[in-house]
ZALUMLUM-225165 format. One record per residue (C-alpha): residue number from 0; x, y, z. Coordinates in nm, 2 decimals, m for minus. Example, Ala and Ser with C-alpha at 12.3 -4.5 7.8 and 13.67 -1.06 7.14 Angstrom:
// residues 2
<rec><num>0</num><px>1.23</px><py>m0.45</py><pz>0.78</pz></rec>
<rec><num>1</num><px>1.37</px><py>m0.11</py><pz>0.71</pz></rec>
***
This chain:
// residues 132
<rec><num>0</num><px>m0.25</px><py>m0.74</py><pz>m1.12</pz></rec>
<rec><num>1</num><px>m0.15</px><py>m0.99</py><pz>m0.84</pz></rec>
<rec><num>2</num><px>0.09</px><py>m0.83</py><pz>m0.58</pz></rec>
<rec><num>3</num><px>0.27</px><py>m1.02</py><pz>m0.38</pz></rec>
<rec><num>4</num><px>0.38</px><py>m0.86</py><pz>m0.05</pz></rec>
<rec><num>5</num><px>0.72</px><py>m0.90</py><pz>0.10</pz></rec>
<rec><num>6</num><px>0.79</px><py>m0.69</py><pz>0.41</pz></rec>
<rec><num>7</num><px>0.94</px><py>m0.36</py><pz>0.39</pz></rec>
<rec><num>8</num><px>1.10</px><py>m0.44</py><pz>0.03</pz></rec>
<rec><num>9</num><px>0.82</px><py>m0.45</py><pz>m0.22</pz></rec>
<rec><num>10</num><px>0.44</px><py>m0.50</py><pz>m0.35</pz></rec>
<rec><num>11</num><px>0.49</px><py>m0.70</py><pz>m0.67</pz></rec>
<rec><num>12</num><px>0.72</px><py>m0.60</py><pz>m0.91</pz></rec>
<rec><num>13</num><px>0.73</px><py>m0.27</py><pz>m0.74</pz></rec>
<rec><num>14</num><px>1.03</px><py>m0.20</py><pz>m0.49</pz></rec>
<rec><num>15</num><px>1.12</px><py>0.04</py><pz>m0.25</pz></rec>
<rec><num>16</num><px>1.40</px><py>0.26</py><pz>m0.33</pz></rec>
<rec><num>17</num><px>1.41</px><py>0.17</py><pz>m0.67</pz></rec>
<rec><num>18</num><px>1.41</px><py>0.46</py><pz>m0.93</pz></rec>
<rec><num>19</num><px>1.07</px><py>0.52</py><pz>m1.09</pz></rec>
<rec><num>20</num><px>1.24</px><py>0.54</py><pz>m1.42</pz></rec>
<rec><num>21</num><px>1.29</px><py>0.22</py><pz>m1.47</pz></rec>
<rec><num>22</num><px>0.92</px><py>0.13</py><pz>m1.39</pz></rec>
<rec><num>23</num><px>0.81</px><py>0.43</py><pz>m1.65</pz></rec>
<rec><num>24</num><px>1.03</px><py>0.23</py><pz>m1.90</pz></rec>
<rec><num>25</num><px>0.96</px><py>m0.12</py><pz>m1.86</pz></rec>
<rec><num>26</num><px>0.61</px><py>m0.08</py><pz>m1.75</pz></rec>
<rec><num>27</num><px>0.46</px><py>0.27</py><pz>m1.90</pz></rec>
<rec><num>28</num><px>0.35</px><py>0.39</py><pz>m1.52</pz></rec>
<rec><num>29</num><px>0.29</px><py>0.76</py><pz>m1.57</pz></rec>
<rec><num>30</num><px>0.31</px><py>1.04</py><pz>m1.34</pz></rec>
<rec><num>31</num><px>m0.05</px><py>1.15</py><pz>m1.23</pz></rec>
<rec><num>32</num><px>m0.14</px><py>1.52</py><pz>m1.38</pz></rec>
<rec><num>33</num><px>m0.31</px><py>1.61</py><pz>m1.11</pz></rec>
<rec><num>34</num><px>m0.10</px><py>1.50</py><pz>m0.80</pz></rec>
<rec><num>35</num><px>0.29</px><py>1.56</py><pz>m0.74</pz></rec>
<rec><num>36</num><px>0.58</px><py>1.28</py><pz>m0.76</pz></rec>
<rec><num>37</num><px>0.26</px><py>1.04</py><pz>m0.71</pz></rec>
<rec><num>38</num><px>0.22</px><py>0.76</py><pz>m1.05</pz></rec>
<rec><num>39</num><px>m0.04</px><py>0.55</py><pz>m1.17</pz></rec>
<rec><num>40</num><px>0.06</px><py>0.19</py><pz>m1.30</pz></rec>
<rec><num>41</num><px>m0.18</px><py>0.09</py><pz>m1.62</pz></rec>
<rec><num>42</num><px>m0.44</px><py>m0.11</py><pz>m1.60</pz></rec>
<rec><num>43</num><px>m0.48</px><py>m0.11</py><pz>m1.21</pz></rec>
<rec><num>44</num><px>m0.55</px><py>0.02</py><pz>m0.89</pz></rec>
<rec><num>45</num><px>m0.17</px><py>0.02</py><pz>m0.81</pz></rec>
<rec><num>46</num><px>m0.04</px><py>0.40</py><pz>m0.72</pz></rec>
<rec><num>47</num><px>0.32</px><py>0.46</py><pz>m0.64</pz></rec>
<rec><num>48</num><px>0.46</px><py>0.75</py><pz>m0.45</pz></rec>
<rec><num>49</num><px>0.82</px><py>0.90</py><pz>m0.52</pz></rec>
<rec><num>50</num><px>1.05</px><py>1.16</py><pz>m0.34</pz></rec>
<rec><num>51</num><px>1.37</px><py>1.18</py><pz>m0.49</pz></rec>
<rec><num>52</num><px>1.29</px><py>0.99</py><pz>m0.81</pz></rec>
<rec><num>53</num><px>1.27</px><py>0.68</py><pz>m0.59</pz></rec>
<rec><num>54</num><px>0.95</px><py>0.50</py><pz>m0.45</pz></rec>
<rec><num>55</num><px>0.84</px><py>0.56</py><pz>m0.12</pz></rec>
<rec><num>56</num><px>0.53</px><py>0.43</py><pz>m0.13</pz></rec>
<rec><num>57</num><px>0.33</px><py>0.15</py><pz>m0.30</pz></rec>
<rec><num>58</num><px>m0.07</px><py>0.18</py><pz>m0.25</pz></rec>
<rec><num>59</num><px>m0.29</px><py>m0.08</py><pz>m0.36</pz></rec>
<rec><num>60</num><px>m0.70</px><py>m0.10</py><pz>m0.40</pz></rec>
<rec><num>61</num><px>m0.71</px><py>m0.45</py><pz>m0.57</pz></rec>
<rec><num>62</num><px>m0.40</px><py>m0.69</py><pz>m0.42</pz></rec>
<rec><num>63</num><px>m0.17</px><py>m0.74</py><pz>m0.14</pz></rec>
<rec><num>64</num><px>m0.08</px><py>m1.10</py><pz>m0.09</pz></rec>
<rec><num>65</num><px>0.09</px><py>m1.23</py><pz>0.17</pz></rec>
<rec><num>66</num><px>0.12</px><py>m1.64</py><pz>0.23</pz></rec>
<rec><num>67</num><px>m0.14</px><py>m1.68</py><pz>m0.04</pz></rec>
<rec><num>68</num><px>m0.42</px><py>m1.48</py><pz>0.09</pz></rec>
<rec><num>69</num><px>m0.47</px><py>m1.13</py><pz>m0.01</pz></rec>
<rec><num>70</num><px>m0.52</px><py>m0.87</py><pz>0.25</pz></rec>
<rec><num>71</num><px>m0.74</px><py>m0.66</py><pz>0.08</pz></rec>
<rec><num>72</num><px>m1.07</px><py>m0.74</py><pz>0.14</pz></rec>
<rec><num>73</num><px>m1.01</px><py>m0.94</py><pz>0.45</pz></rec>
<rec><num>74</num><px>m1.14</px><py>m0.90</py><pz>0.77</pz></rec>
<rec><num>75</num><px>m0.93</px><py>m0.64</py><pz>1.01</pz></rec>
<rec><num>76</num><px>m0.98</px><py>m0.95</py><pz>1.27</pz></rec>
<rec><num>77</num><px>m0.84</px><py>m1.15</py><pz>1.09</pz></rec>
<rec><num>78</num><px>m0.53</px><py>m0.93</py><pz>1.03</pz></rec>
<rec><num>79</num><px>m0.29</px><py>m0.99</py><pz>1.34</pz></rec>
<rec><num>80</num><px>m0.33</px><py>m1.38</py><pz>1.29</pz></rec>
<rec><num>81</num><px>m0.23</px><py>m1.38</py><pz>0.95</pz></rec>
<rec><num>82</num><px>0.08</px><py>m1.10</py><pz>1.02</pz></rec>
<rec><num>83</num><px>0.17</px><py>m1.25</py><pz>1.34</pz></rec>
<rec><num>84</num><px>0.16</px><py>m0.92</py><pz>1.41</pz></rec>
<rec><num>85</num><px>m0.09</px><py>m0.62</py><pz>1.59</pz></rec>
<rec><num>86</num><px>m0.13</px><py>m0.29</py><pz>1.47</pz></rec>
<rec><num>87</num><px>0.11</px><py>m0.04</py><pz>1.64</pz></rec>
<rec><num>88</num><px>m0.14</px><py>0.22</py><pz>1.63</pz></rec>
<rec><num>89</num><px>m0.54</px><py>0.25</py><pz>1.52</pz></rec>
<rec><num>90</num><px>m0.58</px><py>0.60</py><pz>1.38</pz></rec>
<rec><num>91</num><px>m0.85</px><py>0.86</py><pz>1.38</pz></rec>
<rec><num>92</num><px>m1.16</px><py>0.78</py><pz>1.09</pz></rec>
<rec><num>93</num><px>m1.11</px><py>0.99</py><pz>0.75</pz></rec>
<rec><num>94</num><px>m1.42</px><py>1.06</py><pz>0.61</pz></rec>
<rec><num>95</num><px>m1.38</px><py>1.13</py><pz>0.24</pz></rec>
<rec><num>96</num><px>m1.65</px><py>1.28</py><pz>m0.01</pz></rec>
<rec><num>97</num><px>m1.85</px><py>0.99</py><pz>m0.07</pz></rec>
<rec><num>98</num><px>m1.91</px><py>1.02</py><pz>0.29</pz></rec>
<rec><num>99</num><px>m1.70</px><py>0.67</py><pz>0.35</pz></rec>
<rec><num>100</num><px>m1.53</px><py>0.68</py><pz>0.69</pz></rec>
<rec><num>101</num><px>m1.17</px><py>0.47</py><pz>0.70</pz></rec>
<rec><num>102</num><px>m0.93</px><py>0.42</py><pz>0.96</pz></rec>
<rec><num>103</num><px>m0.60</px><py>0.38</py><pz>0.91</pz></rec>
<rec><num>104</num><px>m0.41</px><py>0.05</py><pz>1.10</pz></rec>
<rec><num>105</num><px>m0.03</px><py>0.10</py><pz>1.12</pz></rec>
<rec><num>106</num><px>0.22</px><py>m0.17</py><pz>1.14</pz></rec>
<rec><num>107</num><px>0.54</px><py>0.00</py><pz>1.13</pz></rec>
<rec><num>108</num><px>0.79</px><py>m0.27</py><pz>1.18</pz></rec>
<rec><num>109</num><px>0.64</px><py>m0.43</py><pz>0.88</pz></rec>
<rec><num>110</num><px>0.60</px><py>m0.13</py><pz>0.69</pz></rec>
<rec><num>111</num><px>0.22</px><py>m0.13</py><pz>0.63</pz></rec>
<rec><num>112</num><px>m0.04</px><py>0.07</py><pz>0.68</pz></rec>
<rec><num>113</num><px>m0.40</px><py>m0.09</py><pz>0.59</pz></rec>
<rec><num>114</num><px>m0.70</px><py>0.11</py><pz>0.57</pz></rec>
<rec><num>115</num><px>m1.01</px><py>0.00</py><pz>0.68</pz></rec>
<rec><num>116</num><px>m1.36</px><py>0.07</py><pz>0.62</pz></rec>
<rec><num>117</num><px>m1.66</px><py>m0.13</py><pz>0.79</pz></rec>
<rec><num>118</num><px>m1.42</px><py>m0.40</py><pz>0.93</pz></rec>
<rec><num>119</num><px>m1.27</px><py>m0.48</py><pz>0.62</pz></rec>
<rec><num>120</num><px>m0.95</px><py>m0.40</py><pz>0.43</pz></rec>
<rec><num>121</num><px>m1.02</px><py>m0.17</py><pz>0.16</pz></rec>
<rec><num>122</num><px>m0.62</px><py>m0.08</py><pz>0.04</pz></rec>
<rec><num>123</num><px>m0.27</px><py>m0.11</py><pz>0.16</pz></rec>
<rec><num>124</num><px>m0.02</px><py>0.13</py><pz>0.16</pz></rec>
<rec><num>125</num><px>0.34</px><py>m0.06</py><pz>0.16</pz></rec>
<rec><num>126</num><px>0.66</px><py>0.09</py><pz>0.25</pz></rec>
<rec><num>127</num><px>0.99</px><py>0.09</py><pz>0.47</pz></rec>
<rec><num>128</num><px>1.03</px><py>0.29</py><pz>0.82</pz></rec>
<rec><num>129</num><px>1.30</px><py>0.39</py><pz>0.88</pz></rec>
<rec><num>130</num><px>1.49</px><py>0.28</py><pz>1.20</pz></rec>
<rec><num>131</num><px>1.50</px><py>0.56</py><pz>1.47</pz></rec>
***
């Protein structure tokens, strides 16, 4: 599935805020047995994350696009020149049980978080900040 991203509203057809139901009706994503108010969209490597009913959170494994290049899979260097932006913060690594070791590059005004692995985007995670 092709996602286009726009900026603190949405990853494709998914959009922040909106009720999950509608997205269980219209496109069959069904919650995940073993994790709480977290979804998986058919057919994909598209997760959603809920509180409330409402998404929160949009991760993606396959596409992010954004001006007709997709994130995913690009070169973290490459990242700020195609955002306009820089990563607000570089966190710790994450080493997970394949022995894979990802950081995690915040850009909060935008409402992405990228993680990285090797120098190159391996997902996006897409939501809204809230102002403080």
């Amino acid at each position: 599935m092709d996602c286009i991203w726009i900026p603190n509203i949405s990853l494709g057809p998914f959009k922040i805020g909106e009720k999950i139901s509608y997205y269980e009706s219209s496109m069959g994503v069904y919650l995940d047995p073993d994790l709480e108010e977290e979804y998986n969209v058919p057919n994909s490597e598209i997760y959603l994350s809920t509180e409330a009913g409402r998404i929160n959170m949009i991760y993606s494994y396959e596409t992010c696009f954004y001006k007709g290049i997709n994130i995913i899979g690009l070169s973290i260097q490459n990242v700020p020149r195609l955002l306009g932006w820089n990563a607000d913060e570089v966190g710790g690594g994450v080493e997970y049980d394949n022995s894979d070791v990802q950081y995690p590059y915040e850009f909060e005004d935008l409402g992405l978080r990228l993680w990285v692995k090797d120098s190159r985007v391996v997902s996006a995670a897409v939501t809204c900040y809230p102002d403080d």
